[in-house]
C-alpha positions in Angstrom: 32.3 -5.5 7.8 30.3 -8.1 6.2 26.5 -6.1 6.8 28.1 -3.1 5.2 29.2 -5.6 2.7 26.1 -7.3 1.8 24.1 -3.8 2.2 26.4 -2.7 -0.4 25.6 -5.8 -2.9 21.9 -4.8 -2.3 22.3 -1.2 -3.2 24.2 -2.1 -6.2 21.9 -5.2 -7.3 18.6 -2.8 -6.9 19.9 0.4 -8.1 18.7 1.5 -11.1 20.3 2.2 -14.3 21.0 5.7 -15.4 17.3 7.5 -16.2 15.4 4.6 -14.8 12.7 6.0 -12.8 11.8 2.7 -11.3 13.7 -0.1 -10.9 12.6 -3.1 -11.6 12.0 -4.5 -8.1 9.9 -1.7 -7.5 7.7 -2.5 -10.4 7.2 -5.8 -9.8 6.5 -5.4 -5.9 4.2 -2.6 -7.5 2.2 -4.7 -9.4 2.0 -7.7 -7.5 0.6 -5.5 -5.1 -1.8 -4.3 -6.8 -3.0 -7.9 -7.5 -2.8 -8.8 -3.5 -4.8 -5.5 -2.2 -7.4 -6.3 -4.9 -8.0 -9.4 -3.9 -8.1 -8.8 -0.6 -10.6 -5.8 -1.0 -12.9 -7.8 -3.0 -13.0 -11.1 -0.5 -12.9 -8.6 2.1 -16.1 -7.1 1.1 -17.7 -10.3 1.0 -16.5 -11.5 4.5 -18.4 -8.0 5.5 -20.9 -8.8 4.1 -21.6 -11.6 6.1 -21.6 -9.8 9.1 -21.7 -5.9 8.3 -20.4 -3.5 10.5 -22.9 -0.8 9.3 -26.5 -0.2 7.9 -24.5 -1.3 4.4 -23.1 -4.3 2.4 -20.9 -4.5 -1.0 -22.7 -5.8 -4.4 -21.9 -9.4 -5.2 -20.9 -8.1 -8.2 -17.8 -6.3 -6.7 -17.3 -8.9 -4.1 -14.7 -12.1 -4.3 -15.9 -15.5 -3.1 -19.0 -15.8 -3.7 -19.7 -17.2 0.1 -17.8 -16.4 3.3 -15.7 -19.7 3.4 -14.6 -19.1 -0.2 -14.0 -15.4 0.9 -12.0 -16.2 3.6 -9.9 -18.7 0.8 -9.1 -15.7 -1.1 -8.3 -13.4 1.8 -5.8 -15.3 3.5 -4.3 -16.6 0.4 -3.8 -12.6 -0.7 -2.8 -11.5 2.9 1.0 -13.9 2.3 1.2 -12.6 -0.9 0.4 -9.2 0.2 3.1 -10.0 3.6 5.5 -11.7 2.0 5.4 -9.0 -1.2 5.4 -6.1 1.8 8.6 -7.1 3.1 10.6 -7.5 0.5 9.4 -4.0 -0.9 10.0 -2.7 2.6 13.4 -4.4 3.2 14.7 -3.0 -0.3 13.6 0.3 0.1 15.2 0.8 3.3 17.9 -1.0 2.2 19.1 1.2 -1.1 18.0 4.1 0.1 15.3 4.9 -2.1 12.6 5.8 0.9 15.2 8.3 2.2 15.7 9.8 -1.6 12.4 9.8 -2.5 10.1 10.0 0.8 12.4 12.7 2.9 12.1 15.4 3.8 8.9 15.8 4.5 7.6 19.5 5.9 3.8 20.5 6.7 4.4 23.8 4.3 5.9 22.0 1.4 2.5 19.9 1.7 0.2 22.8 2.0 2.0 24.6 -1.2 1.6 21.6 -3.2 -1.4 20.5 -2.3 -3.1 24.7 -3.1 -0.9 23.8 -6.1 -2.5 20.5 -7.1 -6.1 21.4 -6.6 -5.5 24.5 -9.2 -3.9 22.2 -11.7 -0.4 24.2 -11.7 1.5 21.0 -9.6 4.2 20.4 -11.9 4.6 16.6 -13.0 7.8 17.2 -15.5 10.0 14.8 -13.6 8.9 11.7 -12.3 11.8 11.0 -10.6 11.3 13.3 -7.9 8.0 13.0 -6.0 6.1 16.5 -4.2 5.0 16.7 -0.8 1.9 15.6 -1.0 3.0 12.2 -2.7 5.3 11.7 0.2 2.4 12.2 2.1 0.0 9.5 0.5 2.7 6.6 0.1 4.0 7.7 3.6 0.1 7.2 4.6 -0.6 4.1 2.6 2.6 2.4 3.6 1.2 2.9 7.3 -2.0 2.4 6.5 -0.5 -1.7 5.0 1.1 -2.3 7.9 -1.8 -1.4 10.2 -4.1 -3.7 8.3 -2.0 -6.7 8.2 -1.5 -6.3 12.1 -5.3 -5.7 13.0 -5.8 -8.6 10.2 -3.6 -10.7 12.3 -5.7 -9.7 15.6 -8.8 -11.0 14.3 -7.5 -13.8 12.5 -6.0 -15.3 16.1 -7.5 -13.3 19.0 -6.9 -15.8 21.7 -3.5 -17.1 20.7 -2.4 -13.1 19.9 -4.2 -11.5 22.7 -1.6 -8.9 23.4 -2.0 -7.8 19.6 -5.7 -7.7 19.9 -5.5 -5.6 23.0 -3.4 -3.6 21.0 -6.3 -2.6 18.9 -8.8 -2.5 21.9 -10.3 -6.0 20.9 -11.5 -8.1 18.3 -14.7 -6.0 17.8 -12.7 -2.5 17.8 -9.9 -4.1 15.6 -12.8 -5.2 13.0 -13.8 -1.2 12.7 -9.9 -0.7 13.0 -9.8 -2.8 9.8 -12.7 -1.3 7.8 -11.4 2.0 7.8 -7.6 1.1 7.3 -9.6 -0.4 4.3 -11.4 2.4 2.9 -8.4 4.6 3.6 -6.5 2.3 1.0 -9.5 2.2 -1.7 -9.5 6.0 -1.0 -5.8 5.9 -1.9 -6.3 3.7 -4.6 -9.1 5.9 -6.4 -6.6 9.0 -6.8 -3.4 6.8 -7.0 -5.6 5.2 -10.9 -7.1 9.1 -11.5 -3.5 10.6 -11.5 -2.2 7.5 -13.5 -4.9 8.7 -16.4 -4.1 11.9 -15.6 -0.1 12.2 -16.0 -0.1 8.8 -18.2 3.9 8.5 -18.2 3.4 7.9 -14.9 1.7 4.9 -15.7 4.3 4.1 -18.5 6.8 4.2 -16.0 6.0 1.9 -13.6 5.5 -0.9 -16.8 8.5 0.2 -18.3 10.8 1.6 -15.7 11.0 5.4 -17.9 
């Protein structure tokens, strides 16, 4: 009885008001976000470039740290904030429901449609409140995408005293490709996430101002 008492505080504390979109925890997890994955994309582009995986490395212009001690600074300073910011957006969106409301169903034709749909700019975007298939899809992805960075993070960070995790990714040198590409998933799902924003602006209004 008292769970299903404090799970109904939480619904009630996070819900959001009548024609809220976004609530404010999902806001501010939103955006502080945002501030965590871009620091730890820049300082993570300068810890590869101190030891690049391929024929490539980042600009220093685009790169946080300036050195790889100073990189590494920033990249586990971002990874708690990025963790800590995780869970509680996690916890809360399990907790009120809102992954169930807004993230299921999720069916490979629905997808499909929207996505034939999107490409020939005729995807509706009228209500904001209800996201399309392929949305569900890309926050489904990214949300997977966090949580296998973070963990193959973790693998590198302390491959002796976490072996079993590092295993888990086939080593350290398989987690560090493991990494890179969870990486550029992200930046790739970062690159559409800021082209729809300009795109369907009151998206972007939303997510400041909740509507």
């Amino acid at each position: 009885m008292a769970i299903e008492a404090t799970r109904d505080e939480i619904k009630t504390t996070a819900a959001p008001a009548a024609g809220t979109i976004h609530p404010v925890w999902v806001r501010v997890t939103h955006w502080v976000n945002a501030l965590a994955m871009l620091m730890m994309i820049g300082s993570g582009w300068q810890i590869y470039d101190a030891s690049p995986l391929f024929p490539f490395t980042f600009p220093s212009t685009i790169t946080l740290g300036d050195w790889l001690a100073g990189a590494l600074l920033w990249h586990f300073a971002a990874m708690w904030l990025l963790v800590v910011n995780g869970l509680v957006y996690v916890t809360l969106g399990l907790a009120t429901g809102r992954f169930r409301r807004k993230l299921l169903p999720l069916r490979p034709g629905q997808v499909l449609s929207d996505a034939r749909a999107a490409l020939s700019g005729q995807l509706s975007h009228a209500d904001l409140s209800v996201y399309n298939a392929v949305q569900k899809l890309l926050y489904l992805g990214v949300i997977l995408c966090g949580i296998v960075i973070v963990l193959s993070g973790i693998s590198m960070w302390k491959p002796v005293q976490l072996r079993e995790l590092s295993l888990l990714f086939g080593g350290y040198d398989a987690a560090r490709y493991v990494h890179f590409f969870a990486m550029a998933t992200i930046v790739g799902f970062i690159v559409i996430h800021v082209a729809m924003a300009f795109l369907v602006p009151k998206s972007l209004r939303a997510m400041v101002i909740g509507r």
